[in-house]
Structures are given as C-alpha cells and as structure tokens.
TORDOSE-814604 format. One line per 3 residues: for each residue z, y, x of C-alpha. Coordinates in steps of 0.1 Angstrom, whole numbers. Example, Ala and Ser with C-alpha at 12.3 -4.5 7.8 and 13.67 -1.06 7.14 Angstrom:
78/-45/123  71/-11/137
***
This chain:
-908/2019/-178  -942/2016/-162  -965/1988/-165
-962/1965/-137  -925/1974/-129  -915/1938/-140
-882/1958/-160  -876/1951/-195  -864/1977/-214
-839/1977/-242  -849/1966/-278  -843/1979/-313
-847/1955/-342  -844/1974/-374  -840/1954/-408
-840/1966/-448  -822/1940/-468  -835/1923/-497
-806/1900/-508  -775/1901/-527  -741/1895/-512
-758/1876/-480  -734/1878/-452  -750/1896/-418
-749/1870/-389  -769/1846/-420  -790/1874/-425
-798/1881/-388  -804/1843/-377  -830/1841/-404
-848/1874/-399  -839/1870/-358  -849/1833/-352
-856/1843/-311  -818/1851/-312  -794/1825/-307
-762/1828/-331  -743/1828/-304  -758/1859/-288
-762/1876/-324  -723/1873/-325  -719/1885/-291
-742/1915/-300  -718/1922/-334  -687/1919/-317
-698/1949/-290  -710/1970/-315  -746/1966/-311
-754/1957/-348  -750/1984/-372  -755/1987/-409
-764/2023/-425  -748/2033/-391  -717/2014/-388
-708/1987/-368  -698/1956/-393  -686/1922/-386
-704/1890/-388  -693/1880/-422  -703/1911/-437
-719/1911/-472  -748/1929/-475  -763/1948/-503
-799/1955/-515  -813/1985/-495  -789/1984/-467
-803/1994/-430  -797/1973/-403  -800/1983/-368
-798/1954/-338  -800/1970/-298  -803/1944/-277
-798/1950/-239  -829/1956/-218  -812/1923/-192
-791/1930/-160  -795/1909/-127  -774/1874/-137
-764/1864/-101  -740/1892/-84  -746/1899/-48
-723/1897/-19  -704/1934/-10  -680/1934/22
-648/1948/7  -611/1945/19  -592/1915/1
-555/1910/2  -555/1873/7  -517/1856/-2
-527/1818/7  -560/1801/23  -575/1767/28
-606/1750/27  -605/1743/-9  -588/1774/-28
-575/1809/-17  -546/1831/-38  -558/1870/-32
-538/1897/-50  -560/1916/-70  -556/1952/-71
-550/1972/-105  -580/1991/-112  -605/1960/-98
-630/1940/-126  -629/1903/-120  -661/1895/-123
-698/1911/-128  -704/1924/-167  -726/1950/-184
-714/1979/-169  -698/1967/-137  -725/1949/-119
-711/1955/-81  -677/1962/-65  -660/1934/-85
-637/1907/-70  -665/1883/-75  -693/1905/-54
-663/1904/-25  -655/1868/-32  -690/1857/-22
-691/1879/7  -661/1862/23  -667/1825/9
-706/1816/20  -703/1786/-4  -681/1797/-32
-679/1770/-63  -709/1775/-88  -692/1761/-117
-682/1794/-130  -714/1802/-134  -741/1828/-113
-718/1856/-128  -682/1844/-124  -687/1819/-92
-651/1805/-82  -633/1822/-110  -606/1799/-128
-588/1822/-143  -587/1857/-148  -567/1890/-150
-571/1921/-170  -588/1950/-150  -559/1969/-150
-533/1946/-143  -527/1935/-112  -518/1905/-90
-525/1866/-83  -554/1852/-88  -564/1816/-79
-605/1812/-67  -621/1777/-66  -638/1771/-30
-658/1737/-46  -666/1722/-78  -638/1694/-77
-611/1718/-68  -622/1742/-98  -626/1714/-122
-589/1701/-110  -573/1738/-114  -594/1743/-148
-573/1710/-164  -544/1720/-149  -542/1753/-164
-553/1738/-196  -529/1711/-195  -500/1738/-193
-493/1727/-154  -497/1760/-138  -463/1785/-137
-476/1822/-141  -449/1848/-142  -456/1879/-146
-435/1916/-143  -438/1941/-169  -424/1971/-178
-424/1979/-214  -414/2008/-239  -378/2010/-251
-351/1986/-249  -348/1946/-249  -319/1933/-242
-314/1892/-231  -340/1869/-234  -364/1857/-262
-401/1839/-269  -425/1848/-290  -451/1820/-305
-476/1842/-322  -512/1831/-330  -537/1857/-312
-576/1862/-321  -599/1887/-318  -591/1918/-341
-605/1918/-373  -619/1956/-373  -615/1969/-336
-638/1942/-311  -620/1956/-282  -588/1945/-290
-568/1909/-294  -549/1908/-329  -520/1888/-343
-536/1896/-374  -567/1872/-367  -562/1841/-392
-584/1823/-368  -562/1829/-340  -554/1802/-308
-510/1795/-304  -500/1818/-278  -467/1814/-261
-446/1842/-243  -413/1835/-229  -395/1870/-216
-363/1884/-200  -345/1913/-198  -343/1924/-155
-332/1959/-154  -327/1983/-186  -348/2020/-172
-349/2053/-188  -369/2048/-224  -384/2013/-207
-372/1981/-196  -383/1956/-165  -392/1924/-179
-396/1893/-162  -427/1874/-182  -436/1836/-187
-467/1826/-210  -472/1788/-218  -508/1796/-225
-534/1822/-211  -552/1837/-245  -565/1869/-239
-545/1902/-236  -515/1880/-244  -488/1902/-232
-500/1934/-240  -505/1924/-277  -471/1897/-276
-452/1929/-267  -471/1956/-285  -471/1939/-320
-430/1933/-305  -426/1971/-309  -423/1975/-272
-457/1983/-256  -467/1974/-218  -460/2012/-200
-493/2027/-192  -514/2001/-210  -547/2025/-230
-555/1994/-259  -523/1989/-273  -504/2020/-272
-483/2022/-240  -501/2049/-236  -498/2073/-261
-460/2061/-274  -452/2071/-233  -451/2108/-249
-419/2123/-254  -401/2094/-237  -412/2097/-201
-413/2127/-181  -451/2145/-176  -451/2138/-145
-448/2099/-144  -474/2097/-174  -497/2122/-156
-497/2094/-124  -498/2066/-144  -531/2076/-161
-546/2088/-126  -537/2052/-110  -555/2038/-141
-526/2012/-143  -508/1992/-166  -472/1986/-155
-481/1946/-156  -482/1927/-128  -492/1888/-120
-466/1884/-97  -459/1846/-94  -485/1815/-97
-468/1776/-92  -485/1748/-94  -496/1714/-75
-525/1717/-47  -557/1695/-62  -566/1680/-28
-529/1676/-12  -509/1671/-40  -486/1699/-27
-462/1724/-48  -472/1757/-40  -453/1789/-48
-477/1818/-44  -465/1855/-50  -474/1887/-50
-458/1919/-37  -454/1943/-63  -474/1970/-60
-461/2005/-46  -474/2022/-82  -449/1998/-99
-422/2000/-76  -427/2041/-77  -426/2036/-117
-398/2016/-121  -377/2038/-96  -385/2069/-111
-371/2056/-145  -334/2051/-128  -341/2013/-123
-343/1990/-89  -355/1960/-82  -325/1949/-64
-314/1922/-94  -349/1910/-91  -354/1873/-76
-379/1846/-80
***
C-alpha cells in the first residue's frame, strides 16, 4: 500500500532453526516475543505457520536447518457495521429475541466474512445490542454452524447475556435439533464421546483429540427414508460441530454436511438429483429446531421453535419419508 493510506499490510516472518528437538509454538514465542501465544496458536491452527512448506502443529519438534514461515494477517475492521437485512424473528422482548437463522448465513463477522452476517443485521435492528460478546460477536450467546440452520437466542443487555451464558453452561437450556443422517438407525441411543480439535486437519472437531471436552448427544429414530434416516437430536452440552462429528465418527454422517463426509458417502445412495440440490442450497440436513429454557428477567418457560425449512422438508420427502410422525 501507499504511504499515508493508514492500511497495514500482511506480514511474513521467516525463521532458520538452530535447535534440536525444540517444539514450534516454544520456538516461535521466543524468536516472536511481539506475538502473544495465544495468537501464535491461533496463527498454527489456520495454517498460517509453515515449516519447509507444511503446515505443522504447535508441539512440533523441530530439527536443525528447518525453515519456518509465519504470515500474519495485515488486520480487518474489529467492530462489524450495521446492514438492513430481512430477519425471521420467532420471539421478541425487551431483553432477548429468538430469530431463525437461515442455512447458508455466518453468525458473526470473521476473516473472510466481514459483512452480511447475522451480527451486521442484528445491530441494525437492535440500536443497543449487548457488548459483552465482544465488538465482533455483540449479543451472541450461542452459536450455530453456517450451514445449519435454525434458533438462535441474541442477548439485548449485559445481564440478560450473562444470565443465558450460565444457563447454557449450567446445562439449563433444552436444544433439539432435526437431522437427517446416512443409512439406518433404528430406536434410540446416546453417545458420550470426548470431542477436541483434530489432531492433523484444524478445520475439523475429532473424537480422536486426547485433550478433548465430554460431549453428550442423546438421539432418536423419527422416520426411516431411502438410504437415510430423520433423527430427532438432544445434546447435553454445545462443543463444537458436535453432531456432525457424534454421528459421523457413529458411521452415519449428517446428509449434505462437506467436513465430515455426508457429502461424498451421499454417492451411490441418493439419486443425482437430490445431491446436485443439496450442494446448490449449500445445506446440511441439520436443523436447530427447538430451544427451552427459563426467561432471565421473568422467570418464564419458554418453548421457542423453528419451522423447518422448505430444503429439509423437500429432502426428507424426496427420500419416501414425512414428517407426519414428527411432534415436539
């Protein structure tokens, strides 16, 4: 850029090693020091860091003559703006609103998505949306994956966000969830499988991850389809891509899902046609559909849910199933 633009452009910090056997995040924080470990670890895990080319993780040893290569980000605006776009409110007050989020729609503002998110249209219908969140993620309590769809719960003050926040950490919040998921499962089950960041792909969530947080996933068998079946989904906790990995790692994939092969196991079981829409709606066949849990300023049970979405209603009727049996 120019002088006097007042951008900063990216930066590459490249690095011989001298040591033996040193691990890289050790060997980054001392050659680095302007770099906070946490944001050396956040630069690792997107791939950022590379050594004689390839992306490593941060307990990599390192060995004598090895190149390492550090881009950092030239820095993106930190608050996000306010963008008039349509929500699809489900329950309002002055404290906290329920809005279905569309498959397809980013939660909040991140490195490549710095407008047209939830938040940007958050803040242009809330004038004083909850700051706790944080400039980026004002409001947000929770969150949903980009491609799944359904409730979402957004903070309208401080007290209301800190009351939801211990809520949902305290296990008080009902989320149910719809899913439709490669081949058959019969009855009912749950799975209490440790998840944690993978331990080769930064992408993805892992079972695999020794370090991994308790994740809980209750499910239930609603309607057998062709090669799928409609589950109805509980999770005790909210780890991230819980389902999709719960149910993947099961043997039985989320339909549609890109990370964990609903995708590409979708071939030679559903007609082309179905996986052809399915990769044009950019949709997983997992929906948020129910949220329950007691108001923070009224003390009041509320039930909030979600119509399912005319993609997943299309899906699970073109696969011979109905939602007929289907009830709260």
């Amino acid at each position: 850029m120019g002088e006097g633009t007042g951008l900063i452009e990216e930066k590459i910090l490249e690095f011989l090693c001298d040591t033996m056997g040193e691990r890289l995040d050790t060997f980054l924080s001392q050659r680095a020091p302007e770099l906070s470990r946490s944001r050396l670890k956040k630069l690792i895990e997107d791939g950022l860091v590379t050594v004689n080319g390839d992306s490593a993780r941060p307990s990599k040893k390192l060995q004598p003559g090895a190149k390492i290569r550090v881009k950092i980000p030239s820095p993106e605006p930190a608050e996000a703006a306010a963008e008039e776009m349509a929500l699809d409110i489900l329950y309002e007050d002055e404290h906290l609103l329920a809005v279905a989020k569309p498959a397809g729609l980013v939660v909040h503002p991140a490195p490549g998505n710095r407008s047209g998110t939830l938040v940007n249209a958050l803040l242009y219908h809330v004038k004083d949306l909850s700051g706790i969140g944080g400039v980026s993620r004002p409001g947000i309590v929770h969150r949903l994956d980009k491609d799944t769809s359904g409730v979402i719960l957004v903070a309208k003050d401080d007290a209301t966000h800190q009351k939801l926040q211990k809520s949902f950490k305290n296990r008080e919040v009902r989320k149910v969830y719809l899913a439709v998921v490669l081949g058959k499962m019969e009855g009912s089950g749950t799975i209490d499988s440790p998840i944690g960041r993978h331990p080769t792909e930064r992408k993805k969530m892992s079972g695999a991850n020794q370090r991994g947080k308790r994740a809980v996933t209750h499910w239930r068998s609603i309607v057998s389809l062709n090669g799928a079946t409609l589950l109805k989904v509980e999770i005790e906790t909210g780890r991230t891509h819980q389902i999709r990995v719960h149910m993947a790692e099961a043997g039985h994939p989320v339909v549609g899902d890109p990370l964990y092969g609903g995708a590409a196991r979708a071939r030679g079981i559903m007609d082309k046609v179905i996986r052809q829409r399915l990769l044009r709606e950019h949709a997983q066949a997992l929906h948020a559909w129910q949220v329950s849990f007691t108001h923070p300023a009224t003390g009041k049970l509320l039930d909030i849910t979600a119509p399912i979405p005319p993609r997943l209603r299309s899906l699970i009727e073109d696969l011979g199933g109905s939602l007929r049996d289907l009830s709260p």
